[in-house]
VOGU-3710 file (C-alpha; in Angstrom, 3 decimals, decimal comma):
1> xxxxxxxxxx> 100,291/43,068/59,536  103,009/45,320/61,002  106,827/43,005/60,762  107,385/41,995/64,224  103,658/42,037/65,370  103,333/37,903/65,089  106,917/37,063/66,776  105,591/40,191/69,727  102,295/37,918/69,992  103,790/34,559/69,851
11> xxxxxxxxxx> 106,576/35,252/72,390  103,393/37,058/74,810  101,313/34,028/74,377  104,882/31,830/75,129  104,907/33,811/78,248  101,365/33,595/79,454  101,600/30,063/79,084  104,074/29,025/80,522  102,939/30,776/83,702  99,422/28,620/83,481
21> xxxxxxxxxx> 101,694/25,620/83,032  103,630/26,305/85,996  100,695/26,945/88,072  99,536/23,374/86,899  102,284/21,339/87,171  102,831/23,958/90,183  99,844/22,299/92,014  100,477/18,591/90,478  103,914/18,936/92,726  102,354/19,760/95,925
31> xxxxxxxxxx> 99,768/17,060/95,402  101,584/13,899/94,426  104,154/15,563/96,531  107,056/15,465/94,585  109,522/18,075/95,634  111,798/18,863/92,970  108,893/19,470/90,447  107,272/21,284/93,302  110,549/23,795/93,789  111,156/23,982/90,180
41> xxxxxxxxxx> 107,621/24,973/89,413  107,792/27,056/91,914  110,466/29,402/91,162  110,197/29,096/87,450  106,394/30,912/87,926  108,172/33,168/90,708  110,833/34,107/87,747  108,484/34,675/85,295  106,828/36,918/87,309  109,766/39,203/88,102
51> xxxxxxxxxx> 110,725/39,714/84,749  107,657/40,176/83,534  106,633/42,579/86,200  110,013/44,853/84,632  109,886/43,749/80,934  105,655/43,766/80,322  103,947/44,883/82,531  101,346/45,514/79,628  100,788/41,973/79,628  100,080/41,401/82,828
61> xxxxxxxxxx> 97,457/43,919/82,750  95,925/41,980/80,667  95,594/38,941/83,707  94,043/41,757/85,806  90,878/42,194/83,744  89,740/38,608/84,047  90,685/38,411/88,223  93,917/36,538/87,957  96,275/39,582/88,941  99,521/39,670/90,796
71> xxxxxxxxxx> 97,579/39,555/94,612  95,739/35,787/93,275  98,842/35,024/91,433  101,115/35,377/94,543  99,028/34,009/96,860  97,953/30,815/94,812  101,713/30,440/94,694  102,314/30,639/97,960  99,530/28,598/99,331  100,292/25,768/96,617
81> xxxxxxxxxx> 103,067/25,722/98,511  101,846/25,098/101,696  99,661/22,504/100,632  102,644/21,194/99,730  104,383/21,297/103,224  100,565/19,732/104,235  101,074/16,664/102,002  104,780/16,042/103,134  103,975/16,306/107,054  100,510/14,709/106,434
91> xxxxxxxxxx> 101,724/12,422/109,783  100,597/15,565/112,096  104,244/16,802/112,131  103,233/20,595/111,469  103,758/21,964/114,766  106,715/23,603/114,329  105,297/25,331/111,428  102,357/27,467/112,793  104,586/30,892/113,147  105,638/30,255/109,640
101> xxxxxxxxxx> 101,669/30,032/108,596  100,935/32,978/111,016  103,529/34,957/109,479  102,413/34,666/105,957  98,684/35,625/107,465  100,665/38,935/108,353  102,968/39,336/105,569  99,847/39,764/103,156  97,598/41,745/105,743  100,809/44,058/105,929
111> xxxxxxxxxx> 100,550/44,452/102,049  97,232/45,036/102,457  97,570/47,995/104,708  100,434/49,308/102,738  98,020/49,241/100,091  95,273/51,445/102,027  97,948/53,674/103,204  99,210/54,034/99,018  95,753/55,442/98,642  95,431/57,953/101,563
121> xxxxxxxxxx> 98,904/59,142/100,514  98,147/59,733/97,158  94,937/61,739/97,756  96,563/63,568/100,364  99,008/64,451/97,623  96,999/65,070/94,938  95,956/68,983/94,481  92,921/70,257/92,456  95,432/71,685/90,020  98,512/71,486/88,544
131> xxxxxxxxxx> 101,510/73,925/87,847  104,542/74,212/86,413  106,572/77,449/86,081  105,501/79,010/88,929  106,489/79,097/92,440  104,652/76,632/94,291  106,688/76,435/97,285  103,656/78,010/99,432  101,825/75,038/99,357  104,134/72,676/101,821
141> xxxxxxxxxx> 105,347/70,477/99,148  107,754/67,940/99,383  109,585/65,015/97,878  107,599/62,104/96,993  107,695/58,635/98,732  108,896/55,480/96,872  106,991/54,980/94,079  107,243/50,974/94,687  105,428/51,826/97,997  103,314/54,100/96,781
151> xxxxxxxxxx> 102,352/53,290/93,235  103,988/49,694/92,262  101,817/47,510/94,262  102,135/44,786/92,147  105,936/44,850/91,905  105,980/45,387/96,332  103,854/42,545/96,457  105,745/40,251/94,158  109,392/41,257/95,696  109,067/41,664/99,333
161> xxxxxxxxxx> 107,536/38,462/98,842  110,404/36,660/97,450  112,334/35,820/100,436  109,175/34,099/101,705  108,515/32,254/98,805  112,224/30,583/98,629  112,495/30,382/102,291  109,245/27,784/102,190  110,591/26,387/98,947  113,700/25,514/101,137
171> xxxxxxxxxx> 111,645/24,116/103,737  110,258/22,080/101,362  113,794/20,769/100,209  115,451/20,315/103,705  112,204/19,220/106,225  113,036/21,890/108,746  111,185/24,791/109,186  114,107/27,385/110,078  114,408/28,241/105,977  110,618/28,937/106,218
181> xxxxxxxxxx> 110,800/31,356/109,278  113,908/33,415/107,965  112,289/33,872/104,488  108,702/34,808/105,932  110,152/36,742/108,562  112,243/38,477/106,458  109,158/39,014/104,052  107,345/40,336/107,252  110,198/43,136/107,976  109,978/44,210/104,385
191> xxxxxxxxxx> 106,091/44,488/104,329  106,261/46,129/108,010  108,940/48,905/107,186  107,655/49,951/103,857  104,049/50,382/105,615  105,580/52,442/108,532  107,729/54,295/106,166  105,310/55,027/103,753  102,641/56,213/106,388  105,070/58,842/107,501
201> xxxxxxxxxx> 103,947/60,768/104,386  100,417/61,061/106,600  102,141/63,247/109,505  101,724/66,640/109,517  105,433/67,637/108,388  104,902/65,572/105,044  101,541/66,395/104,297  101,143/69,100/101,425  98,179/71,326/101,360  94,710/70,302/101,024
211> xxxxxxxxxx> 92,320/71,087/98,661  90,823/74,388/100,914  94,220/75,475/101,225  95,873/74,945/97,666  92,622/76,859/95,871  93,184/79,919/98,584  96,624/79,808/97,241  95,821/79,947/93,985  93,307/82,813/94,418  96,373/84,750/95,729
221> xxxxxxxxxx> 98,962/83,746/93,260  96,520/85,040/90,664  95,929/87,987/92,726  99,390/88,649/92,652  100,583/87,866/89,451  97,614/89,540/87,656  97,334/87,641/84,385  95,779/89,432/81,361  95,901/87,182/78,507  95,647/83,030/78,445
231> xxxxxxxxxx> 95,538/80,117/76,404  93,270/77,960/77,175  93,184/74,300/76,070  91,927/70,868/76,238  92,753/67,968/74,427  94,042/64,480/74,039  97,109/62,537/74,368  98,033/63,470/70,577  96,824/67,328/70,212  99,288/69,191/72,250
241> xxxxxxxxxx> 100,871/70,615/68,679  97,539/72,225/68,515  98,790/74,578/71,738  102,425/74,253/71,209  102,619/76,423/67,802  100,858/79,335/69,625  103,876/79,826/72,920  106,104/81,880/71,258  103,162/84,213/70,100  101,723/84,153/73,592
251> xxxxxxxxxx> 104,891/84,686/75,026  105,362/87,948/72,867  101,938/89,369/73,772  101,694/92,930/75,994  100,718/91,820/79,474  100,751/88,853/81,959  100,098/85,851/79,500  98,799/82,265/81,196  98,300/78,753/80,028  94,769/77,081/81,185
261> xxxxxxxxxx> 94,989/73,182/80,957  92,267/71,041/81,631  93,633/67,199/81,340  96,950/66,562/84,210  98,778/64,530/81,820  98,765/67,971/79,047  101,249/69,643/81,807  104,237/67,196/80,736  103,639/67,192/76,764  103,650/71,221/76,273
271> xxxxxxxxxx> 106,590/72,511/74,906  109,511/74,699/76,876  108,289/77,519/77,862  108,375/80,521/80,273  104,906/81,407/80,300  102,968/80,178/84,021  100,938/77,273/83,138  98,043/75,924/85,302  96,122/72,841/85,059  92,106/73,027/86,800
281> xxxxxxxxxx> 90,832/69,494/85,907  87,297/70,120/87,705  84,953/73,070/86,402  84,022/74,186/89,688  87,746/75,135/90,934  88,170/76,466/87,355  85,725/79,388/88,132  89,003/81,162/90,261  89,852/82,743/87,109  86,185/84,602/86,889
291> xxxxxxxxxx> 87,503/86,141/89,841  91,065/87,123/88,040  92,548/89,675/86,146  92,320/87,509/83,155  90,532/89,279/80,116  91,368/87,485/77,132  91,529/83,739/76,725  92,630/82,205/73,369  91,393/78,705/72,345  93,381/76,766/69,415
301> xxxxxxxxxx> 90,715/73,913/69,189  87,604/73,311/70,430  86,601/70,701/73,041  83,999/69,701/74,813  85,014/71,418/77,832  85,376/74,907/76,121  81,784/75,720/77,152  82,775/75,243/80,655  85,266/78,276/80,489  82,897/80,419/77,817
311> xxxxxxxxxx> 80,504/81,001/80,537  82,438/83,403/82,097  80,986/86,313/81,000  84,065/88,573/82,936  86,531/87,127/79,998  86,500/87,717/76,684  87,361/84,953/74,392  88,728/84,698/70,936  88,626/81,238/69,095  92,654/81,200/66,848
321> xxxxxxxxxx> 92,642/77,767/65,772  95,735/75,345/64,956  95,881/75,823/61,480  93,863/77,120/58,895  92,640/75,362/55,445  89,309/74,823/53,657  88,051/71,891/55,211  85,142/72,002/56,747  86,341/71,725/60,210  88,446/75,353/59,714
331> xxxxxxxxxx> 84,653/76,782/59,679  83,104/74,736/62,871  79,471/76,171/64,011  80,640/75,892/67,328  83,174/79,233/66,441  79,960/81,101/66,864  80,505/80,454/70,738  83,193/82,793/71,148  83,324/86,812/70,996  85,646/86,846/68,123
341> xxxxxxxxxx> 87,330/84,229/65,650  91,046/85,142/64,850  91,821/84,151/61,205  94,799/84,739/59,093  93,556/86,313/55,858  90,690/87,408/53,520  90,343/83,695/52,593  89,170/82,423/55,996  86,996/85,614/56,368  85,330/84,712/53,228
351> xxxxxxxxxx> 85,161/80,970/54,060  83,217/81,473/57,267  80,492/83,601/54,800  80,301/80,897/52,158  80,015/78,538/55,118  76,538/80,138/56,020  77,162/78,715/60,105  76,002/81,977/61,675  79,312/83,466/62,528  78,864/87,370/62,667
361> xxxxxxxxxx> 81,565/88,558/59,820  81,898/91,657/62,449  83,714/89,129/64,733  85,807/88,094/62,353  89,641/89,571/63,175  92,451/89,271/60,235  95,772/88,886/62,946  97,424/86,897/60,093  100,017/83,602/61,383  102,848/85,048/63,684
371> xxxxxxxxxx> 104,485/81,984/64,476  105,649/81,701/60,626  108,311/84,557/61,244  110,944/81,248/61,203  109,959/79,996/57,439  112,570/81,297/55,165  111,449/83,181/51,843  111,702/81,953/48,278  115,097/82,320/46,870  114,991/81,223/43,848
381> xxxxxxxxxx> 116,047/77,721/41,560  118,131/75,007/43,945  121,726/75,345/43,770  122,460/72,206/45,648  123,086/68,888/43,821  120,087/67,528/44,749  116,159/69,083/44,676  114,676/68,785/48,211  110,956/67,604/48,018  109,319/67,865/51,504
391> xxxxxxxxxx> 106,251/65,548/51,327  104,053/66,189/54,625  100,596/64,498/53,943  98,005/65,086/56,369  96,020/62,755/58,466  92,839/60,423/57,763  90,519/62,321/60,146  87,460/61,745/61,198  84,796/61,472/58,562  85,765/59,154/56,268
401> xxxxxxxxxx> 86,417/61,184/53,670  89,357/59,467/51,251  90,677/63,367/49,914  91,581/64,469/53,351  95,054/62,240/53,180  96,781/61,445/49,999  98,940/58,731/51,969  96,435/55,779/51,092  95,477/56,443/47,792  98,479/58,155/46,077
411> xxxxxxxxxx> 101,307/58,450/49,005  103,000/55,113/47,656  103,048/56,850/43,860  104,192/59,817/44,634  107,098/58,602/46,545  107,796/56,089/43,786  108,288/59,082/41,133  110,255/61,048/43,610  112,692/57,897/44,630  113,209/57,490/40,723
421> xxxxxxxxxx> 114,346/60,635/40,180  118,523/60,288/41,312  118,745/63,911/41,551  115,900/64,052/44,582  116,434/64,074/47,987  112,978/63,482/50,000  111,972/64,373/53,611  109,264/62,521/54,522  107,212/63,808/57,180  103,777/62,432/57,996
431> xxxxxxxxxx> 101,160/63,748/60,202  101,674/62,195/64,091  97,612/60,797/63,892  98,187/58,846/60,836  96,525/55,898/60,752  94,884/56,880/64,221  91,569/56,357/62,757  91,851/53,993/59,431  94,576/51,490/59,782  94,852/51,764/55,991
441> xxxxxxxxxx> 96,412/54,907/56,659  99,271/53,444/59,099  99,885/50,882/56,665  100,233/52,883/53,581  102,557/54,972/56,415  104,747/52,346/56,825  104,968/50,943/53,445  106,093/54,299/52,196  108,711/54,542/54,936  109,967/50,947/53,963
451> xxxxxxxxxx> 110,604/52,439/50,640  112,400/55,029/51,396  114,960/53,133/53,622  115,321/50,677/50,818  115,909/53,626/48,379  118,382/54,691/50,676  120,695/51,234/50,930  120,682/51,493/47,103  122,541/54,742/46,966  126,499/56,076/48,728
461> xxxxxxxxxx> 127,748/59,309/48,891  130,376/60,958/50,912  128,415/61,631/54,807  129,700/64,569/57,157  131,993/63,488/59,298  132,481/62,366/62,915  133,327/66,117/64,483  129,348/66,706/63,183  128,033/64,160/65,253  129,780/64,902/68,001
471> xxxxxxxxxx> 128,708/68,737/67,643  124,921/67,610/67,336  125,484/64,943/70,698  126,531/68,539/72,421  123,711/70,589/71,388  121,307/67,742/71,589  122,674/67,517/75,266  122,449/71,498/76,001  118,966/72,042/74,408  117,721/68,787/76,651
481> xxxxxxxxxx> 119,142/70,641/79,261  117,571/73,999/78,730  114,191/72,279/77,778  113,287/69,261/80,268  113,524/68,876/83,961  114,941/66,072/86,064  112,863/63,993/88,292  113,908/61,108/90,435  112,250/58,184/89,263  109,167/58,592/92,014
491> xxxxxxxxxx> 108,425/61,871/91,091  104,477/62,563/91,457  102,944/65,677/90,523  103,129/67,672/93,291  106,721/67,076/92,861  107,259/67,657/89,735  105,790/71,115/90,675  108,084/71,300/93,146  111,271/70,999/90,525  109,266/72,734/87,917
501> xxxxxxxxxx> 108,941/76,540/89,646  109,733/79,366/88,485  112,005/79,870/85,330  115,303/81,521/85,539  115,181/85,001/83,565  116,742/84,446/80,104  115,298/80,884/79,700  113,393/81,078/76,733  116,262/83,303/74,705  118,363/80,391/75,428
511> xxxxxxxxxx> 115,993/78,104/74,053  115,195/79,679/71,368  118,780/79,958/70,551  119,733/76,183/71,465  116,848/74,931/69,307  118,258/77,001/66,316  121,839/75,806/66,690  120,092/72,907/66,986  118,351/72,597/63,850  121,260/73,298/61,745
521> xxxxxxxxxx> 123,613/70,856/63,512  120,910/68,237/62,473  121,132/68,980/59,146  124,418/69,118/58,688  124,681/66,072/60,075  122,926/64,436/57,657  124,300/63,240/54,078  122,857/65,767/51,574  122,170/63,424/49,104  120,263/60,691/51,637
531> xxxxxxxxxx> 116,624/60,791/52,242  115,129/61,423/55,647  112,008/60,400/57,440  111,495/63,178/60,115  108,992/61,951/63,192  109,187/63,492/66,473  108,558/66,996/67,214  112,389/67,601/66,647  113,097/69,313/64,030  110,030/71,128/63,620
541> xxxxxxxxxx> 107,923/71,131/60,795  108,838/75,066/59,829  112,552/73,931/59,719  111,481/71,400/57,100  110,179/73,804/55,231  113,738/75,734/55,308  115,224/73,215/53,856  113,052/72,302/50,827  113,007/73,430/47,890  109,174/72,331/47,006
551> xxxxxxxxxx> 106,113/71,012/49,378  104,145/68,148/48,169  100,717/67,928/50,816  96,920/67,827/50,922  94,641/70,193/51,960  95,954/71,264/55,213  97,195/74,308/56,973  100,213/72,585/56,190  99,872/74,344/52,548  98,854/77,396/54,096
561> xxxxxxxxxx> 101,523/78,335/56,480  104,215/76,871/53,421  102,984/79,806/51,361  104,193/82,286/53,725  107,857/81,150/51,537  106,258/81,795/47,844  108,061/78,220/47,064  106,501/76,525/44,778  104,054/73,615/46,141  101,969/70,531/44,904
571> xxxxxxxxxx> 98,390/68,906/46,308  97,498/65,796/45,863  93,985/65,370/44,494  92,373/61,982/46,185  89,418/63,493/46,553  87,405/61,818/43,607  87,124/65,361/41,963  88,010/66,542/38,483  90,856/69,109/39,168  88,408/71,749/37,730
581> xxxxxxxxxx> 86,197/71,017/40,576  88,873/70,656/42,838  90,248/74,431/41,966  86,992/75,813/42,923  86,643/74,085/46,216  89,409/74,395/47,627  91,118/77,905/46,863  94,532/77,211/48,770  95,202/75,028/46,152  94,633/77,726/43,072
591> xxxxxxxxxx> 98,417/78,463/42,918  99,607/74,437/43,170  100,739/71,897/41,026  97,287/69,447/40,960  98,919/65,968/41,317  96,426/62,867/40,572  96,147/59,574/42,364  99,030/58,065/40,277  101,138/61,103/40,728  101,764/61,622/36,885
601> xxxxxxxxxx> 102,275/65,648/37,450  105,534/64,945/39,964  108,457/65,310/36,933  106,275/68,365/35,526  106,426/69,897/38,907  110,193/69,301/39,546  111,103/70,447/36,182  109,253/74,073/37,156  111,319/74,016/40,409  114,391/73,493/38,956
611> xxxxxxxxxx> 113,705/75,810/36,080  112,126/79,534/37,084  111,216/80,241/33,507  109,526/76,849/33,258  107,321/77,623/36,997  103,738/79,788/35,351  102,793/79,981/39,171  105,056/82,330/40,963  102,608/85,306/40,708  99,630/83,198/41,554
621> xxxxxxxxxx> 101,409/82,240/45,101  102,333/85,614/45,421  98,589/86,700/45,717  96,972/83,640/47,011  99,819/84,436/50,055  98,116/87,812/50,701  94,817/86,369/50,489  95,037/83,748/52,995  97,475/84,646/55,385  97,317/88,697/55,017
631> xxxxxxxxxx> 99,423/91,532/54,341  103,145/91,631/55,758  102,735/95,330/56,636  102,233/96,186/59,460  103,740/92,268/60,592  101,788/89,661/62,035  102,517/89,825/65,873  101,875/93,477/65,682  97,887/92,884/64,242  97,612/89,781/66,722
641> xxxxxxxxxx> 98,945/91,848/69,482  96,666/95,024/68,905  93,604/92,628/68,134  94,662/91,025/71,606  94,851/94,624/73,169  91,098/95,503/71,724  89,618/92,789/72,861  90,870/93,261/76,529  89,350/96,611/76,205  86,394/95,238/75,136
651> xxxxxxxxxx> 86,382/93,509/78,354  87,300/96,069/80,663  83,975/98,107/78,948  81,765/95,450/79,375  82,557/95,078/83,378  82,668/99,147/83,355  78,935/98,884/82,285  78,051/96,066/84,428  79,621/97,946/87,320  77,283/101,613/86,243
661> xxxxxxxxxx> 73,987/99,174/86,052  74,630/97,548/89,452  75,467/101,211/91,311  72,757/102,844/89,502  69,924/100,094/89,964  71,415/99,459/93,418  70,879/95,498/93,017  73,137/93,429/94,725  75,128/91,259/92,412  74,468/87,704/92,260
671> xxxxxxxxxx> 76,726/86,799/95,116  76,104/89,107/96,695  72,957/88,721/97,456  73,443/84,929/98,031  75,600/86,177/100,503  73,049/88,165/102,374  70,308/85,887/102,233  72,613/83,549/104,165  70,844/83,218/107,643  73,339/84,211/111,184
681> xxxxxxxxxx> 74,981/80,342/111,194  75,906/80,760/107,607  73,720/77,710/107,011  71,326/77,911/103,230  67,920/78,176/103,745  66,421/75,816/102,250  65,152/76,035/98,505  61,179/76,333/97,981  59,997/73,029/97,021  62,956/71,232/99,390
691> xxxxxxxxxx> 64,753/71,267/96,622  68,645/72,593/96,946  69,137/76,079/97,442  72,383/75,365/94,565  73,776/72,675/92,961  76,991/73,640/90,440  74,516/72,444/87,664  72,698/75,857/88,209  76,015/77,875/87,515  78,064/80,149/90,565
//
């Protein structure tokens, strides 16, 4: 079990009861009475509340799912309370305390309509898409109301309710009702004014467009912007690498590039970028782009909602992956979806043959990688003190399958022999889904890490000093600058599309630039004889590569992009294979050093890096880099760009021929004649059968 898991628990448990506790002794107060236990109580489960409210919230999520959420909690509190004020004045004396019941009546019937006005509000501010990067400012939007009125209503509830709750409490502690009346009354204000304030978001000088409007927008932005060439993804919370390695490539492309999301929370999590990005969560508003200029779409995974945009026959589409090894999932059946597949090399050519999946080898397109311009090539033996071993396992995945991550079975040994070695430094860089699937896998993840911070307190050395620090705090602070947006802390979405319009020209130079003054501040920030665990998408995993002299990985497209360098590399085997077997399998690994489960091979493989005439598998890499990723002449964006180019040409012939069959045939196209069939009132006639004339199941 993680360190700090048990303590976590215990204290949450603490917490949770200790409120049950004060609810008990809570209600023992009010019945006895006995006012001091009743106050205390009181405002001890009032307390715990509030900070738990700010400090976790997770955990009282977790009183939600079985009823007992901050409305009940609040309002057993309160009327605990009142029972108490019942037994005290049990002699008829409560007279003088009917506004002060009245007003709590209205207090929560206020937070109830503040409530029901949160939810108009945030439909009438939530669009049928997203954007960021573009100009937005046609569809009315403004600033977004208080998020505590509008999304908190837990926190509202709990403080507007506070004055109420210590204005009885003093009631209870004096006798006289004019503590009560303040506090609720107070309370009442509070409640009132937020629900007045917030429903001013309703009136017609708030309100952003609505749905009708913001999609007749969009049909015009598109009409006017023209876009020729997309990206278009889906994915979860973890996958937007799989998108992020292809922006600077899109970015490069001739024509009007575009980035199609499907999920809303995918706009935050891709990278900086210039390109116009739109998010079209429902399938039926996604068919605007059938109606575009958009000819090409490229998809780096696949997901279940790709079929929804491959059915648009106007668009060509061209399946380019997120990385390339010999996996099985590098030669998916579902590839045979798209018009083309874009693969590196020869190898993955040949792979999707030996697969035997159905995928046509004539759509097979050799563009090679262009987003490994950035790796660095082989420059011979280290000259620095220490050898830099980069060890980037992959992930567990999916199936099970104990070779697809050497981190359970041989991650601990490996580091061991590398730690050992005092003339090693070691970046450790694991996928960001380990352990996602088999705890093992997290585990082994953190065990490893463990050992490399202990390795670390056992060795000194002199470390940069303080003027490199400061220089990475500066470029740290002027690539967050370039790269992320500030929002006020209520930000919605339709803000944040607001803020997020249209880059200044020049932005994604700068980047570009910050991130690589970046990078090299970072390192030489570092101590070069200390070794690093690198998490975080900063620095990236090519700049990793810069800096080491040898790769230690599975079979990934980690391996396959390294070889782009010629630097020597190592796989581990975990796979249950002999390494004969494990040569013919997997072909990226026919120019490695084969390391086994207990990672016997490592000193082998650092005596070849440190010693050229000692390495018998320079000339291997050297072909088995042609082979996979492709020749270097002409260069990579040059073949991706011309293979994007044909393919948009491909499109513009297919709607040429479409366009000759309709004219010559004289049949009205599909909407056409939808159109025309429409009776005078524009109502549908009705479907033989009574049955509906169209559904979206049957397809625009």
């Amino acid at each position: 079990m993680p360190a700090g898991t048990v303590p976590r628990r215990a204290v949450q448990a603490a917490a949770l009861l200790t409120m049950l506790v004060s609810f008990v002794l809570q209600l023992v107060g009010a019945l006895l009475p006995n006012v001091p236990l009743l106050i205390a109580t009181s405002a001890a489960g009032l307390a715990l509340d509030l900070y738990l409210q700010h400090r976790d919230p997770g955990l009282l999520a977790l009183l939600g799912k079985v009823r007992f959420d901050v409305m009940v909690r609040q309002l057993l509190r309160d009327m605990v309370i009142m029972l108490g004020l019942l037994r005290l004045h049990d002699d008829g004396s409560l007279r003088d305390y009917a506004p002060v019941f009245v007003g709590v009546v209205l207090f929560y019937a206020a937070h109830l309509g503040c409530q029901a006005v949160a939810i108009l509000v945030r439909r009438s501010r939530t669009l049928p898409f997203v954007t960021r990067n573009i100009d937005a400012s046609g569809l009315h939007l403004t600033a977004a109301p208080p998020r505590i009125l509008a999304r908190q209503h837990g926190r509202r509830l709990v403080r507007f309710a506070v004055p109420a709750t210590l204005g009885l409490l003093v009631t209870v502690g004096t006798g006289k009702a004019a503590g009560a009346m303040a506090g609720v009354g107070l309370a009442l204000v509070l409640a009132a004014g937020g629900l007045l304030y917030l429903a001013s978001w309703l009136r017609p000088a708030k309100r952003i467009a609505t749905d009708e409007q913001a999609i007749e927008w969009l049909d015009r932005w598109l009409a006017e912007y023209r876009p020729t060439v997309g990206m278009y993804f889906s994915g979860g919370t973890s996958s937007a690498y799989q998108a992020n390695m292809w922006l600077s490539t899109l970015a490069q492309l001739d024509g009007k590039p575009i980035i199609v999301l499907r999920e809303r929370f995918m706009v935050k999590k891709i990278d900086a970028t210039d390109i116009p990005i739109v998010c079209i969560p429902k399938v039926h508003h996604l068919m605007a782009l059938e109606q575009s200029t958009l000819k090409v779409l490229l998809h780096p995974s696949n997901s279940g909602k790709t079929s929804q945009v491959l059915r648009m026959p106007s668009i060509k589409h061209a399946f380019i992956n997120h990385g390339e090894s010999d996996k099985l999932s590098s030669c998916n059946p579902y590839s045979k979806a798209y018009d083309e597949i874009w693969v590196a090399g020869p190898a993955a050519r040949e792979r999707y043959q030996l697969a035997d999946i159905g995928v046509d080898d004539r759509d097979v397109v050799e563009v090679g990688r262009p987003q490994l311009a950035p790796i660095q090539p082989y420059a011979g033996a280290p000259t620095r003190p220490f050898t830099t071993v980069l060890y980037a396992p992959t992930w567990e995945g999916w199936d099970g399958n104990p070779g697809n991550t050497s981190v359970m079975l041989a991650g601990e040994n490996i580091v061991r022999e590398l730690l050992a070695d005092p003339a090693v430094r070691l970046l450790y860089k694991p996928h960001p889904m380990t352990g996602s699937v088999d705890p093992r896998a997290g585990e082994a993840n953190r065990r490893i890490k463990d050992m490399i911070r202990e390795a670390n307190e056992r060795r000194q050395g002199p470390r940069p000093g303080p003027e490199a620090a400061a220089e990475l705090e500066r470029l740290t602070a002027e690539l967050q600058a370039l790269t992320t947006s500030t929002f006020r802390p209520s930000v919605d979405e339709a803000e944040r599309m607001l803020v997020q319009t249209a880059p200044e020209p020049g932005r994604s130079a700068a980047v570009e630039a910050a991130t690589a003054a970046w990078e090299a501040a970072y390192w030489a920030s570092l101590p070069e004889w200390e070794h690093q665990i690198v998490t975080g998408p900063r620095p990236a995993l090519y700049s990793c590569f810069n800096q080491a002299d040898v790769l230690i990985s599975d079979v990934s497209s980690v391996v396959s992009d390294y070889l782009i360098s010629e630097k020597p590399y190592a796989v581990a085997n975990t796979s249950g294979m002999s390494e004969e077997e494990f040569l013919a399998n997997f072909p990226t690994v026919t120019a490695a050093t084969i390391l086994t489960p207990d990672a016997s091979g490592v000193r082998a493989l650092l005596a070849a890096v440190r010693d050229p005439r000692l390495d018998r598998l320079a000339e291997a890499r050297a072909q088995l880099k042609v082979q996979l990723l492709g020749p270097s002449d002409p260069p990579s964006l040059v073949r991706f760009n011309q293979a994007a180019l044909d393919l948009a040409r491909a499109a513009d012939e297919r709607a040429a021929r479409v366009a000759a069959r309709a004219a010559a045939s004289e049949i009205p196209g599909q909407r056409e004649a939808a159109g025309a069939a429409l009776p005078d009132d524009g109502a549908a006639p009705a479907a033989p059968g009574g049955g509906d004339w169209f559904s979206p199941a049957q397809g625009r």
